[in-house]
N, C-alpha and C positions, 0 to 999 in steps of 0.2 A: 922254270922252264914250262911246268905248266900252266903257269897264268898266260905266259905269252901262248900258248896254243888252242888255248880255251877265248881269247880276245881274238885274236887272228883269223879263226875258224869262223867267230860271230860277225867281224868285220868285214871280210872278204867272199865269206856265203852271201851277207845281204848287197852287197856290192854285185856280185855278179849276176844273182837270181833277179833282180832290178834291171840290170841293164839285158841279161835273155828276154824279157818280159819285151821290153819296147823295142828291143828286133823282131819277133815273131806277130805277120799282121792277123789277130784273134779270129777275123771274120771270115779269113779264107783257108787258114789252118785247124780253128778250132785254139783251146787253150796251150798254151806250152807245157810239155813234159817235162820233168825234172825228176832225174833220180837223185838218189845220193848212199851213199857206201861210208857204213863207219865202223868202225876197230870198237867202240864201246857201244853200251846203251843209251838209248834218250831216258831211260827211267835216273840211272845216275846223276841228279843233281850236279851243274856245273862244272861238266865234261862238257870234251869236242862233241860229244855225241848231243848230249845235252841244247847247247847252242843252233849246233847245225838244224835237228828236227825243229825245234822254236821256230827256227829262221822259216824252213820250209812253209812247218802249217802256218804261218802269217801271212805268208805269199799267197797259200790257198785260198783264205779265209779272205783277204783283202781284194786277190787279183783273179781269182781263178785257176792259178796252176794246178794243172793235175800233179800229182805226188806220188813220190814212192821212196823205200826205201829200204835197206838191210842193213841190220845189225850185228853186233858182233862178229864182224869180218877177222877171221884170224889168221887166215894164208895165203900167198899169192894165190895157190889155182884156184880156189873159191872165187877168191877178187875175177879174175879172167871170167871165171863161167858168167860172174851177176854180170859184169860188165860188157860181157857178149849179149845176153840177154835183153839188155836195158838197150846196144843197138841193133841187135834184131825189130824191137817192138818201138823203133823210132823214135825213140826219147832225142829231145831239142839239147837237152845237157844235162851232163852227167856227172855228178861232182864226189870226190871222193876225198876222206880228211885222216890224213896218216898219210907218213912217208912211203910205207907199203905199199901202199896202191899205183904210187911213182911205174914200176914197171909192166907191170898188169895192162896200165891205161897204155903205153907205149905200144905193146904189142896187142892191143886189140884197135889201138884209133883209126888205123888207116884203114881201118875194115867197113867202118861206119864215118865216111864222111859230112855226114850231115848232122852229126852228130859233136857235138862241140866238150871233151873232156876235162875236169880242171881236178886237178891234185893240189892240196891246200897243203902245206908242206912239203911239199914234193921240190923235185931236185933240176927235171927235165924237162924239156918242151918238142911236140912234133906241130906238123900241118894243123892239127884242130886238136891238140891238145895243149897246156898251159897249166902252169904249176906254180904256184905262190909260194914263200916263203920268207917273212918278215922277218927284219933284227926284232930286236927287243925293244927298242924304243923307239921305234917305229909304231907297234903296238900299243905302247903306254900311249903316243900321243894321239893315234887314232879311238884311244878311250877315251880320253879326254875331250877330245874333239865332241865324240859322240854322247857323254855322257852332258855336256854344255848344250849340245845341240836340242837334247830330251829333258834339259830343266826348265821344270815349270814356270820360275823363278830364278832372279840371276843368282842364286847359290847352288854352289858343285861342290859335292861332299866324295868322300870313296874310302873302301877301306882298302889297308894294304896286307894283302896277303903272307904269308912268308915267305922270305929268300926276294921278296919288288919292293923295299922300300928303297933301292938304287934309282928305280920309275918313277920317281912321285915328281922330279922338276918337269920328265918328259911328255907326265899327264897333265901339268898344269900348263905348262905350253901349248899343247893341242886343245884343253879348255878355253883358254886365254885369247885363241885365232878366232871362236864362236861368239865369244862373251867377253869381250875385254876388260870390263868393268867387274867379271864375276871374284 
């Protein structure tokens, strides 16, 4: 369960912080905002939290996004306060990784419509809010996909965690649509 939420969270953070990127026009707004809200730390190795911060400062370093972000998120009203804060101060999107943050974002989105919410495991969706949550091999094949996509070389290697070697045909299918030949 946590490998599919540690891949989900890496896949769908850079999926969407890409596509905020190329709706926001840089030269009349200035850079895109992006927060993001997480239940663990970016220090913890290969955690949600882990991933997601990655994802962020890559965006920075590559694109310009301004960044922000809070860790260790542990209850909804905390969630509320950052997440009012973040559309107070007009952040472009707001993304938050745990189920938790599901109702938090609900009752603060309609407050900040300009302001675009996504819960990465979350359950619900309003006006400008949206919530991801993958099966399981869904995940596996979007590794695959991706880790095809970043080999250097047509070989794709992976190790299998415990409790995913049920995932390994679902990642080689998603390699296999990049790389056919890998």
């Amino acid at each position: 369960m946590k490998f599919k939420r540690m891949l989900a969270a890496a896949a769908v953070l850079m999926g969407l912080l890409l596509s905020a990127c190329s709706m926001i026009n840089q030269e009349e707004e200035g850079p895109p905002k992006v927060g993001l809200l997480l239940m663990s730390s970016p220090d913890e190795n290969y955690s949600e939290g882990y991933y997601g911060y990655m994802a962020l400062k890559d965006l920075e370093r590559k694109y310009g996004v301004e960044i922000s972000y809070n860790e260790n998120v542990k209850n909804q009203d905390n969630a509320g306060y950052l997440l009012n804060s973040f559309g107070r101060k007009g952040y472009d999107l707001v993304i938050g990784i745990g189920e938790m943050f599901t109702q938090p974002m609900l009752d603060v989105s309609a407050s900040y419509e300009n302001t675009q919410f996504v819960c990465i495991n979350g359950t619900k969706s309003a006006e400008n809010m949206t919530s991801y949550d993958l099966p399981d091999e869904d995940v596996a094949y979007i590794a695959g996909a991706m880790a095809a996509a970043l080999a250097l070389e047509n070989n794709v290697g992976y190790l299998i965690p415990e409790g995913a070697a049920s995932y390994i045909e679902d990642f080689k299918k998603g390699a296999m649509v990049i790389k056919n030949t890998a």
